[in-house]
C-alpha positions as a LaTeX table, in Angstrom:
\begin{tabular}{lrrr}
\hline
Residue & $x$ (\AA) & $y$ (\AA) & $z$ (\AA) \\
\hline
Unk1 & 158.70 & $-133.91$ & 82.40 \\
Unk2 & 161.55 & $-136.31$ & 82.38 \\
Unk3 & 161.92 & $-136.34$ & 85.79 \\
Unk4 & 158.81 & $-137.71$ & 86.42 \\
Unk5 & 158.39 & $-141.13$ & 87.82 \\
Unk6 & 156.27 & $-143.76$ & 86.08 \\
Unk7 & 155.00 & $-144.93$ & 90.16 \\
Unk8 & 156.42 & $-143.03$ & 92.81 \\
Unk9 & 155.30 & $-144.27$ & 96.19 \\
Unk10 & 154.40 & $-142.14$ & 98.86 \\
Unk11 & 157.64 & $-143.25$ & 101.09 \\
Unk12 & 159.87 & $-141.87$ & 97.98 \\
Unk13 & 158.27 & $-138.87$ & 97.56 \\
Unk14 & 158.83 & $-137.95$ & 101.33 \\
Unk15 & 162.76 & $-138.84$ & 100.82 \\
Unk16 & 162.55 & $-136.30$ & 97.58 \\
Unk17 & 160.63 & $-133.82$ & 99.91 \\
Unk18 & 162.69 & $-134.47$ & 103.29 \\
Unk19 & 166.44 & $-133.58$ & 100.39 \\
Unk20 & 164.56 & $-130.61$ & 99.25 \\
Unk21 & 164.18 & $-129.69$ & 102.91 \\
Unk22 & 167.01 & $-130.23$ & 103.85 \\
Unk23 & 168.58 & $-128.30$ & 100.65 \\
Unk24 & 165.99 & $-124.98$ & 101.57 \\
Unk25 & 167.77 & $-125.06$ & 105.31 \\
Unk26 & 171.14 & $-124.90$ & 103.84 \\
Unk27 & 170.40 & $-121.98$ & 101.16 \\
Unk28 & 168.88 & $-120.14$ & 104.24 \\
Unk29 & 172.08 & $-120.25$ & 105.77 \\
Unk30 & 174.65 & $-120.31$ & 103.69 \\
Unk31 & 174.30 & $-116.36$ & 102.33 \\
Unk32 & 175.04 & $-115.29$ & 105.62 \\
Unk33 & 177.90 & $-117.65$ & 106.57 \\
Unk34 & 179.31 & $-116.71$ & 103.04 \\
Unk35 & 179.30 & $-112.65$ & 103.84 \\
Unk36 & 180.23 & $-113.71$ & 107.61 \\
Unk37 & 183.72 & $-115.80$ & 106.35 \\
Unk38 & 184.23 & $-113.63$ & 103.11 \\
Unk39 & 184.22 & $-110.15$ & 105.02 \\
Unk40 & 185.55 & $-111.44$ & 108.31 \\
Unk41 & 188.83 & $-112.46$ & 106.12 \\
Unk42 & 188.74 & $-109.47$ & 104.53 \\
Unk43 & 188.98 & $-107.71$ & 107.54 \\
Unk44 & 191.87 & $-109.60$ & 109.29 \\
Unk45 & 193.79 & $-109.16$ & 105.71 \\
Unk46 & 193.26 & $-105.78$ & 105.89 \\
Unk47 & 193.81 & $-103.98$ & 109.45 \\
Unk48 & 194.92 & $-101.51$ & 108.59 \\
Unk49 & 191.95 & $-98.95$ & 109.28 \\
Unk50 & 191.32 & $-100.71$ & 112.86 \\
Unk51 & 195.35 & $-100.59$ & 113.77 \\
Unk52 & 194.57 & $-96.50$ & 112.98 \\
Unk53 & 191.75 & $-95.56$ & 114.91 \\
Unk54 & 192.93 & $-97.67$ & 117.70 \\
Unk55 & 196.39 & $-95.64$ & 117.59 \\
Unk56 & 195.00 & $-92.44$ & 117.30 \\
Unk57 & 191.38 & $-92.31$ & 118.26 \\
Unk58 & 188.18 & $-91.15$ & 115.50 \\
Unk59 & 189.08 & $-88.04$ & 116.78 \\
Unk60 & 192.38 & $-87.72$ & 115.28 \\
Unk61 & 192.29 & $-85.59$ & 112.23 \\
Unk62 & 194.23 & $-88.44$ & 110.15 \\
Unk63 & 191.95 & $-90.73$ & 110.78 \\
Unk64 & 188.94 & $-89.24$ & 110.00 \\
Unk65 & 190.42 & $-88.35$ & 106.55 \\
Unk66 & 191.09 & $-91.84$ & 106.33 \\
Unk67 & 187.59 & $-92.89$ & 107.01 \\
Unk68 & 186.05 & $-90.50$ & 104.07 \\
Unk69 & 188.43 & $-91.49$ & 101.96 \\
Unk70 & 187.13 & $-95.25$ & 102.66 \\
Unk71 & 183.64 & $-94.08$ & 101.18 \\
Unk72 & 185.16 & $-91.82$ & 98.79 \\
Unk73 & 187.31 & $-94.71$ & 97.39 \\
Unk74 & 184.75 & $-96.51$ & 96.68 \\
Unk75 & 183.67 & $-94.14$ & 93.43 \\
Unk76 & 186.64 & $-92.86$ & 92.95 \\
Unk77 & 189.42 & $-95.42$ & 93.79 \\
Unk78 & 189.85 & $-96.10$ & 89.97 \\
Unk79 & 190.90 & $-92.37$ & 89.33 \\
Unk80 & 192.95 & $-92.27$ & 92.24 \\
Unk81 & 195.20 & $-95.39$ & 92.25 \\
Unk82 & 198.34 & $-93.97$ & 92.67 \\
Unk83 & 197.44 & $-91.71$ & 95.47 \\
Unk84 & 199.16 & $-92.17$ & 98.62 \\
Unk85 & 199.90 & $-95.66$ & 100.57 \\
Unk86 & 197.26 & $-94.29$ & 103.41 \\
Unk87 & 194.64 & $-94.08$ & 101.42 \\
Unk88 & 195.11 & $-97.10$ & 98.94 \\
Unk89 & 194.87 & $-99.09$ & 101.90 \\
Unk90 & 191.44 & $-97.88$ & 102.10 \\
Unk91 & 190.53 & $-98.22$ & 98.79 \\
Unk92 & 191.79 & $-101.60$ & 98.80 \\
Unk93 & 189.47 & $-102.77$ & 101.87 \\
Unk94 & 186.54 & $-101.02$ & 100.01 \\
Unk95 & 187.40 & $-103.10$ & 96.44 \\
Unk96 & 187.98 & $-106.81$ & 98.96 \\
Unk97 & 184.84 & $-106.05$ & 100.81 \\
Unk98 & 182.75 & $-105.59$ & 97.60 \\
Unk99 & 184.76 & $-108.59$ & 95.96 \\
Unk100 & 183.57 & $-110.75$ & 99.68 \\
Unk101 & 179.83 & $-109.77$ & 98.56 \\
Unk102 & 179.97 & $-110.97$ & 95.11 \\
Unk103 & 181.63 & $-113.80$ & 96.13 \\
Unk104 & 178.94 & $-114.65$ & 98.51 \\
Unk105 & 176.16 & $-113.60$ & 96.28 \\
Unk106 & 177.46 & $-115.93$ & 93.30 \\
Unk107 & 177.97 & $-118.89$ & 95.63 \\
Unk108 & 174.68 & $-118.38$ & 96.90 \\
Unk109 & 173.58 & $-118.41$ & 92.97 \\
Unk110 & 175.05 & $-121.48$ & 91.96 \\
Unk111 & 173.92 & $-123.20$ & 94.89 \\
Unk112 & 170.42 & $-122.10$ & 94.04 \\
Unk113 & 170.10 & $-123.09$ & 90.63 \\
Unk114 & 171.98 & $-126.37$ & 90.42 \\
Unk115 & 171.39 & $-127.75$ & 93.88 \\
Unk116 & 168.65 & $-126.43$ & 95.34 \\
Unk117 & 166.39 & $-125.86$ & 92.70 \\
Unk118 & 166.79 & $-129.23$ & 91.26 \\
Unk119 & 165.40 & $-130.69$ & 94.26 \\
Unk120 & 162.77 & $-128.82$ & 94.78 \\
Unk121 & 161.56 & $-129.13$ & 91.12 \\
Unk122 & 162.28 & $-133.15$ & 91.37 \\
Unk123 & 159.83 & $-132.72$ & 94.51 \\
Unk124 & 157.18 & $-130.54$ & 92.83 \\
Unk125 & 156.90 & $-132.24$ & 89.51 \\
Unk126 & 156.34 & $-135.60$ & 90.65 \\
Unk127 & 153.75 & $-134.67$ & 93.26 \\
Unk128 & 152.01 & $-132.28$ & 91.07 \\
Unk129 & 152.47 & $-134.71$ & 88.21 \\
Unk130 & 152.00 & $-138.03$ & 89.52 \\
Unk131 & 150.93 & $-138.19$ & 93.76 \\
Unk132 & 148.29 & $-136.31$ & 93.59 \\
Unk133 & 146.45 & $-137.33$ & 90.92 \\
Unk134 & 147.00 & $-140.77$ & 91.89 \\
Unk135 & 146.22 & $-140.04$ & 95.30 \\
Unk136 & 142.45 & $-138.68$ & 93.82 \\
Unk137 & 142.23 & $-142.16$ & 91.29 \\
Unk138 & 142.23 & $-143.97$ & 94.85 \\
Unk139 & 139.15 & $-142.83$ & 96.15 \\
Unk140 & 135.75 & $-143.68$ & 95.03 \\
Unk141 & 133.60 & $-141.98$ & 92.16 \\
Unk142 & 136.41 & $-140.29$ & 90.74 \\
Unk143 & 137.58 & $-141.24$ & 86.77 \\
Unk144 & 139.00 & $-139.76$ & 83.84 \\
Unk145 & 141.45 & $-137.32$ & 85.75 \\
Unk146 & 143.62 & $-134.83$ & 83.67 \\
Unk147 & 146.07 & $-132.32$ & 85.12 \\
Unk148 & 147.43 & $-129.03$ & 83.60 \\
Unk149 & 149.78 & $-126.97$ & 85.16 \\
Unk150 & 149.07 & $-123.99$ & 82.71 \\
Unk151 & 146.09 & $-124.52$ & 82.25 \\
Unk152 & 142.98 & $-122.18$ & 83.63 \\
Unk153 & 140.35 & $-119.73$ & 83.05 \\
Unk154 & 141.01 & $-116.54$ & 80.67 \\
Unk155 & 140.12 & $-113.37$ & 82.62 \\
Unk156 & 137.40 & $-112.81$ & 79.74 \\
Unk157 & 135.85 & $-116.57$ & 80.93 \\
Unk158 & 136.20 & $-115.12$ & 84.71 \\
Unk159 & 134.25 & $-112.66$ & 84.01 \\
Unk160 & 131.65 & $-113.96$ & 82.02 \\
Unk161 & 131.02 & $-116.39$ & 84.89 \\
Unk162 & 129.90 & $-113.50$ & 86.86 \\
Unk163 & 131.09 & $-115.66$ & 90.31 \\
Unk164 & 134.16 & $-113.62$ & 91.65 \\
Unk165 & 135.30 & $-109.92$ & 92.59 \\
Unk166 & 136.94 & $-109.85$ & 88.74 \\
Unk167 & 139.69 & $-106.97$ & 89.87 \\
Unk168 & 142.25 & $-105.61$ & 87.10 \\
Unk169 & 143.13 & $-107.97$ & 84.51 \\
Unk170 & 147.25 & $-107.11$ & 85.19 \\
Unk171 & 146.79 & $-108.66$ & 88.49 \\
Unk172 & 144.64 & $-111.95$ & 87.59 \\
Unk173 & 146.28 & $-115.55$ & 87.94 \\
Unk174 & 144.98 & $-119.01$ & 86.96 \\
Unk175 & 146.65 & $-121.97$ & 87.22 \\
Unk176 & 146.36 & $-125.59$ & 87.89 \\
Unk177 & 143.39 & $-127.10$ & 86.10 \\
Unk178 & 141.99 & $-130.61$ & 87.09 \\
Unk179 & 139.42 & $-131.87$ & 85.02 \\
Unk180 & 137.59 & $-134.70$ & 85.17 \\
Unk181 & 133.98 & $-136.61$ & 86.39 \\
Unk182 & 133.06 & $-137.22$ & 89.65 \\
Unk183 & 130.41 & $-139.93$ & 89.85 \\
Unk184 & 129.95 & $-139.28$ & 86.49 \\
Unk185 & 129.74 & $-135.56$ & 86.58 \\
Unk186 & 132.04 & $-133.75$ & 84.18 \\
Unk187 & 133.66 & $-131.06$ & 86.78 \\
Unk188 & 136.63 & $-128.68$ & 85.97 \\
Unk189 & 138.84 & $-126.75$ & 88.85 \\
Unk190 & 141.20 & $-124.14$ & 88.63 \\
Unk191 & 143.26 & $-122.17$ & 90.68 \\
Unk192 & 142.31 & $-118.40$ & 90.45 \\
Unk193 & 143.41 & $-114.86$ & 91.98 \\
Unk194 & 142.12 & $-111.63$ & 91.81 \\
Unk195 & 143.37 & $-108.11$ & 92.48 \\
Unk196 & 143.47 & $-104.27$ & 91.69 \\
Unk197 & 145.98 & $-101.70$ & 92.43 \\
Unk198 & 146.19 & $-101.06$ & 96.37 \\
Unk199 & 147.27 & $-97.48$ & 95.82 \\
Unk200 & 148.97 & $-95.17$ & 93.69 \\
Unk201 & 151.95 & $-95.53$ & 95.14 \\
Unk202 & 152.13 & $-99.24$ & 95.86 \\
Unk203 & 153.33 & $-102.29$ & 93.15 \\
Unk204 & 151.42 & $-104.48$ & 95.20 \\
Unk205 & 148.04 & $-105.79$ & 94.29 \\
Unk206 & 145.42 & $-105.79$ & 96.71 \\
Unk207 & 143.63 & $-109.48$ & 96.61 \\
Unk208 & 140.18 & $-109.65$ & 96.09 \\
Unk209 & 139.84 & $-113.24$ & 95.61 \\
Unk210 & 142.29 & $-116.60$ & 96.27 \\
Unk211 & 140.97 & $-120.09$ & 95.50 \\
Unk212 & 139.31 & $-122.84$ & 93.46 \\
Unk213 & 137.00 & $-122.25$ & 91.18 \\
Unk214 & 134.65 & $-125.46$ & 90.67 \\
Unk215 & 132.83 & $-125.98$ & 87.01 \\
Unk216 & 130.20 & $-128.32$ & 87.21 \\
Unk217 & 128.72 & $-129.12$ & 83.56 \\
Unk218 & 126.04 & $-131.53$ & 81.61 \\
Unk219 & 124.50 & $-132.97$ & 84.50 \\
Unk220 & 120.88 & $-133.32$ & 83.45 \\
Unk221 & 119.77 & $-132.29$ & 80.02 \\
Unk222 & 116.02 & $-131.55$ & 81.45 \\
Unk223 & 117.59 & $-128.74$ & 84.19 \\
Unk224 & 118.50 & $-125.55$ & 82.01 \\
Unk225 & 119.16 & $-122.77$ & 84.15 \\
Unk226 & 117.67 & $-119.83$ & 81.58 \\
Unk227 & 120.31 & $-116.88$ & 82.46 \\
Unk228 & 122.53 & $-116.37$ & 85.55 \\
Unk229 & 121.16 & $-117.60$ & 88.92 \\
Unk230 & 123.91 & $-116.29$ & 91.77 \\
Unk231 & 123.95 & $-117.57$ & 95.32 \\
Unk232 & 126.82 & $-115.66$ & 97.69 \\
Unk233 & 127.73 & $-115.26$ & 101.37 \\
Unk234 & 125.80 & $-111.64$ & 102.62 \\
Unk235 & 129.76 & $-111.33$ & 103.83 \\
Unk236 & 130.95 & $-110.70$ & 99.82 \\
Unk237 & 128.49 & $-108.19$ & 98.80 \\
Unk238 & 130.35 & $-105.50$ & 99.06 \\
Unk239 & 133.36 & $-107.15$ & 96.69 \\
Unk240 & 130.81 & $-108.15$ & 93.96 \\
Unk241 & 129.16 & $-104.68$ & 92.61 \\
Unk242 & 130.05 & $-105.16$ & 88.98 \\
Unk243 & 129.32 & $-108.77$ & 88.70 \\
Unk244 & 125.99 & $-109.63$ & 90.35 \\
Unk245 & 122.85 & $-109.52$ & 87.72 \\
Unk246 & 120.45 & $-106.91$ & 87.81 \\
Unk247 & 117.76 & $-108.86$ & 89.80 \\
Unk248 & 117.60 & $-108.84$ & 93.40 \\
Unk249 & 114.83 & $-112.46$ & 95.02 \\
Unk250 & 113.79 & $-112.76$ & 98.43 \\
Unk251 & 113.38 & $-116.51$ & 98.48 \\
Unk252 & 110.20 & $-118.29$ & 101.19 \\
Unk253 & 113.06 & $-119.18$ & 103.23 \\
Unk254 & 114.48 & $-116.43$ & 105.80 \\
Unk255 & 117.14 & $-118.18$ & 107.51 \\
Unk256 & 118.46 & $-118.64$ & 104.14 \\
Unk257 & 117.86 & $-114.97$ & 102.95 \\
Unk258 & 119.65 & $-113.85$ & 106.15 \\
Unk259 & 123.08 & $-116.00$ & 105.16 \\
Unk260 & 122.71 & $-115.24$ & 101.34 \\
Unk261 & 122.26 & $-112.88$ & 98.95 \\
Unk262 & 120.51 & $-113.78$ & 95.58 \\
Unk263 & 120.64 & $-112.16$ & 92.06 \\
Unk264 & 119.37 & $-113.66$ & 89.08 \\
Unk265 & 117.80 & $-112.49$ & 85.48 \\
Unk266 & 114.62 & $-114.18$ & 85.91 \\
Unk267 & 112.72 & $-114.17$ & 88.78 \\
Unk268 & 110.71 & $-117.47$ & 87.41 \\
Unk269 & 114.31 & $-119.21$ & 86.65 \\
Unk270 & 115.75 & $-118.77$ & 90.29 \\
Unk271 & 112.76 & $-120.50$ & 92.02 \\
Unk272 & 112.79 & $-122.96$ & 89.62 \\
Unk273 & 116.74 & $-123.42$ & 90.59 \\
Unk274 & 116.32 & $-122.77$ & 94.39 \\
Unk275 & 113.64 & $-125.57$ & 95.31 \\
Unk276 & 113.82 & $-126.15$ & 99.51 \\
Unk277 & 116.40 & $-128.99$ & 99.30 \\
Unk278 & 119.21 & $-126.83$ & 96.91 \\
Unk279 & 119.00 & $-124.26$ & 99.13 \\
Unk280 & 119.74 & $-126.69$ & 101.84 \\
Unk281 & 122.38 & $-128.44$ & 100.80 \\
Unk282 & 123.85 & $-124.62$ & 100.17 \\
Unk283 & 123.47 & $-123.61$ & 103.66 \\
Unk284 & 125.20 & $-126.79$ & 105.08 \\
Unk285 & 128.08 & $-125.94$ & 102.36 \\
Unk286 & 128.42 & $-122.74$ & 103.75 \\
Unk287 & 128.60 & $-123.92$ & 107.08 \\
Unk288 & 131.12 & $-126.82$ & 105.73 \\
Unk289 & 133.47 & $-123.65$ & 104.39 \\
Unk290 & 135.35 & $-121.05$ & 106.53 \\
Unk291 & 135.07 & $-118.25$ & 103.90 \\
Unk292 & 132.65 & $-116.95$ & 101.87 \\
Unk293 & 130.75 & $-118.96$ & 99.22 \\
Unk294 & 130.59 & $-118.15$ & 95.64 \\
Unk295 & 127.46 & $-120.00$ & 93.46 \\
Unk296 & 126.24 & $-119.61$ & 90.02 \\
Unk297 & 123.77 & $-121.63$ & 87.73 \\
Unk298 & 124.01 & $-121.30$ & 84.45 \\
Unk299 & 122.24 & $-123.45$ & 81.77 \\
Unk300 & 123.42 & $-126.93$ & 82.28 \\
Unk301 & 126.49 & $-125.53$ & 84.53 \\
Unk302 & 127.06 & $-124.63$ & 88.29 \\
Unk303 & 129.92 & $-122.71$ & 88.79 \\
Unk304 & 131.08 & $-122.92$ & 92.84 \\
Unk305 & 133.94 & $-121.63$ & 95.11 \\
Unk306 & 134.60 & $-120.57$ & 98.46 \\
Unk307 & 137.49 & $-117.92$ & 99.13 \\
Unk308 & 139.20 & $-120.76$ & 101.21 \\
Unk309 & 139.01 & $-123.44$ & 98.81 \\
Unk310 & 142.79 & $-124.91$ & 98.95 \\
Unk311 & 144.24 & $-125.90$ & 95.59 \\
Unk312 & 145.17 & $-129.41$ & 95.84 \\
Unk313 & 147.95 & $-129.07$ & 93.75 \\
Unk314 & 149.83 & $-126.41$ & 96.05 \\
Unk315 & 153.25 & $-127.24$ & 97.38 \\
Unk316 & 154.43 & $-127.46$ & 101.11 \\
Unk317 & 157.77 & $-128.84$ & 100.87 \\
Unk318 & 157.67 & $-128.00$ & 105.40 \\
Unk319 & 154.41 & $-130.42$ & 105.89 \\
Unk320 & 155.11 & $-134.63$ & 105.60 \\
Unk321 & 153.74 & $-135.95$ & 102.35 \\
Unk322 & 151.12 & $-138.35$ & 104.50 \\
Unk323 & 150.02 & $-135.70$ & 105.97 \\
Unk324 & 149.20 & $-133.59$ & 102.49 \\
Unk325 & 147.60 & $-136.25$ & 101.23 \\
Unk326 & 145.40 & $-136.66$ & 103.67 \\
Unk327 & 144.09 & $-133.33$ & 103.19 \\
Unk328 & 143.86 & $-134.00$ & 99.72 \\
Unk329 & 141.51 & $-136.41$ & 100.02 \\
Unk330 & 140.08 & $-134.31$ & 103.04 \\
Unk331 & 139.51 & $-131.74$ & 99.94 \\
Unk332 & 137.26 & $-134.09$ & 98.22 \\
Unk333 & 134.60 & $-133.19$ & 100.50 \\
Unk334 & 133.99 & $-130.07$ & 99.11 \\
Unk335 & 134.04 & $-131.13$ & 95.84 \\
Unk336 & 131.17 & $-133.79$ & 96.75 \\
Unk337 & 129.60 & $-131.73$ & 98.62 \\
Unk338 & 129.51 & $-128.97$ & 95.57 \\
Unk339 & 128.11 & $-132.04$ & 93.44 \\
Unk340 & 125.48 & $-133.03$ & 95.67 \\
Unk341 & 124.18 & $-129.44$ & 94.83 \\
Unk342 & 124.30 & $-129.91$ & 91.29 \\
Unk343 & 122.62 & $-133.57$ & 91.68 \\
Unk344 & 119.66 & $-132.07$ & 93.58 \\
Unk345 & 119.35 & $-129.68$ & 91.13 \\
Unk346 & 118.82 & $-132.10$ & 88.45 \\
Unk347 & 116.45 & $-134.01$ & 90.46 \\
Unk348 & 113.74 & $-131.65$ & 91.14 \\
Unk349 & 110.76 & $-132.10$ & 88.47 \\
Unk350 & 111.43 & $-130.84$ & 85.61 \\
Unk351 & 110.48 & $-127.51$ & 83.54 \\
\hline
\end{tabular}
């Protein structure tokens, strides 16, 4: 956290982002340059197995020998040392050619950790850090803004929410929390993922679900929501079988029925939620967002997402810093438009 800057404008941030680009282009290139120079000397040093086949042909019995013994040197050159000058030349290409790899590989290393790295960190901790929640303390309504980079929801908390496909807990990830109010609503984002095992055969997790999660808490103390009351895209359905609530509702509104799916625990409680102008401002959400939308009331809370929610706090080191914060405060949008839910909620008549 040293590295931090107190103020860091947006022109220096771009310089620390335009080094670490510049840094990223020279790693990319300098593995290959590294095997190119190290084995291309190699090879002039050692001509001997070129001079060969180019004197006798592949054909030539002598020369194939000398070609499995290149391969065979390599296990066994350390038992075989003192064989004859033929094959030692071999044995010796095999050894320079493996020494013109490591080479490579460690140069490649060092630049990595001590140049590279370093600037990319420098980058990522003072925009994470510092730019982007002072980009968000710029614009109006938000206050009290607090950033944790390990911070998140517990897969247990996930699934309690009942809002997401909840997958296998080896495979979950939350990250990045934001807290804060937002025109004086306490609200809480973190960056979550989702998987389960693709197949038996496969390491790799099949993703269920990639975003923000939105909390939305304590904003009306005469709005309770008694039990679960989920709103989602007719488009998730089939990834949300073991966390919707028993309860299927057909609300009085079909063009919202035919977008949405809802599932609550009491049939009283999600008309009481769901007056006309909630389920409006949920409509022209989902027609804001270009995945599917996630919603669930819970007592005082509304718990929102959308599968294409981007995390403010992600890194591009290839897009301008103007440019990302611009869509940082672009993301605001949703997050206003998520509270103007919650607000509408709280200002239907009460219980």
């Amino acid at each position: 956290m040293k590295m931090v800057e107190q103020n860091i404008s947006g022109v220096k941030l771009e310089r620390l982002r335009q080094n670490a680009v510049k840094k990223h282009k020279i790693l990319r290139k300098l593995l290959p340059v590294c095997l190119i120079l190290f084995i291309g000397l190699t090879l002039v040093k050692n001509r001997f197995l070129f001079v060969s086949i180019s004197e006798y042909g592949f054909g030539d019995p002598a020369t194939q020998g000398a070609f499995w013994g290149l391969i065979g040197g390599m296990m066994l050159s350390g038992f075989f040392s003192g064989c004859l000058n033929y094959f030692s030349c071999f044995w010796m290409l095999v050894g320079n050619l493996m020494l013109s790899v490591i080479f490579a590989g460690v140069i490649f290393g060092f630049y990595y950790m001590l140049v590279y790295k370093k600037a990319y960190d420098l980058f990522c901790i003072n925009f994470k850090n510092k730019y982007v929640l002072d980009t968000l303390r710029q614009l109006p309504d938000f206050s009290e803004l607090r950033y944790n980079a390990g911070g998140g929801l517990s897969y247990e908390e996930m699934n309690r929410l009942k809002l997401i496909p909840g997958g296998q807990s080896v495979f979950y990830q939350s990250s990045d929390e934001l807290s804060g109010k937002l025109d004086g609503v306490p609200f809480r984002a973190v960056n979550v993922c989702t998987g389960e095992k693709a197949s038996a055969r496969s390491s790799t997790p099949k993703i269920l679900f990639e975003g923000q999660v939105i909390v939305f808490s304590y904003f009306d103390n005469r709005k309770i929501s008694e039990g679960f009351v989920q709103v989602f895209s007719k488009k998730a359905l089939s990834k949300l079988r073991e966390t919707r609530v028993p309860l299927p509702i057909q609300t009085e509104n079909s063009v919202f029925n035919e977008n949405f799916a809802v599932f609550a625990e009491n049939e009283q409680n999600a008309f009481y939620i769901l007056t006309p102008q909630v389920m409006e401002q949920i409509t022209a959400f989902q027609e804001a967002m270009e995945g599917n939308v996630y919603l669930s009331f819970s007592e005082k809370s509304l718990y929102v997402t959308c599968s294409q929610l981007r995390n403010p706090f992600h890194i591009y080191i290839d897009i301008p810093v103007e440019e990302q914060r611009q869509k940082i405060a672009g993301d605001t949008a949703i997050l206003r438009s998520a509270k103007e839910i919650l607000i509408r909620a709280g200002q239907s008549s009460p219980k």
